[in-house]
C-alpha angles and dihedrals in degrees: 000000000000130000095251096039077052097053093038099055087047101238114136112275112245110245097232112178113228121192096203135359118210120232116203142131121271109211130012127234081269106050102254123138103217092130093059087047093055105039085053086049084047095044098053099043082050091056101052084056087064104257128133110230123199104207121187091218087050101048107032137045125250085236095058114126122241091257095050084051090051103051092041093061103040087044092048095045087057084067106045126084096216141017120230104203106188109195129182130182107293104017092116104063090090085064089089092073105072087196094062117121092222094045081046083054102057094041087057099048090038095050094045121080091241115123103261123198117186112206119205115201119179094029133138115228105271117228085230137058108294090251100045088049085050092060097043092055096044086052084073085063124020120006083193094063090035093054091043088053096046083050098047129064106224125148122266126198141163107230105213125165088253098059106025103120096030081065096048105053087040074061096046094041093040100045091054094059087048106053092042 
């Protein structure tokens, strides 16, 4: 049972303990899935290294409200110890909209005091340093999530084939120092 069937039939909600919960887009302008697809890819490799992922497509129905969206997610980030944002080349131009869940879900993570790593897959090597290449992208978007970026350390990295699952056991390894 979901966290959402489990709060709508009003039986009490199971405290499960995450250890990350994992931030993307779920469909692109063009209506391709390849956020889901790789949130699910990041997810699983994350879990046989021994780390319990909170995934929105795992946990929730797609006919869950906004509201129910909403409260899923913020109940289930209290619980995590770090925030995987995955981020692929025009996943922001929803930012413009401050009333977009994903926006909403960066501001969060960014905002909070949880080790955040942001992931960029289908990416081109930046001529910058992965983070201020980050902000300079997000400026085309949302000043707001650009200017939180520049202020906060979080991880950035370029996901690539060749260096999948290098990156996520550096997030593993690494999340676990920082939230000691």
């Amino acid at each position: 049972m979901t966290v959402l069937q489990e709060t709508s039939n009003n039986q009490p909600e199971r405290r499960i303990s995450y250890t990350c919960i994992i931030f993307y887009r779920w469909y692109t302008r063009d209506g391709k899935n390849r956020g889901r697809v790789m949130a699910r890819t990041v997810a699983r490799t994350l879990e046989t290294m021994g780390v319990t992922v909170w995934l929105d497509q795992q946990q929730m129905s797609r006919q869950a409200t906004r509201e129910q969206v909403i409260t899923g997610i913020h109940k289930a980030f209290q619980r995590v110890q770090y925030v995987i944002i995955l981020a692929a080349p025009g996943d922001w131009d929803r930012f413009v909209n401050e009333d977009d869940i994903h926006r909403w879900e960066w501001e969060m993570s960014l905002k909070s005091r949880k080790p955040v790593w942001v992931l960029q897959y289908e990416t081109i090597c930046p001529r910058l340093d992965l983070q201020t290449n980050l902000v300079h992208e997000l400026l085309l978007f949302s000043d707001f999530l650009a200017d939180l970026v520049l202020k906060r350390s979080i991880e950035v990295r370029s996901l690539t084939t060749e260096n999948f699952y290098d990156v996520l056991e550096e997030i593993t390894k690494g999340a676990c120092t920082k939230t000691l």
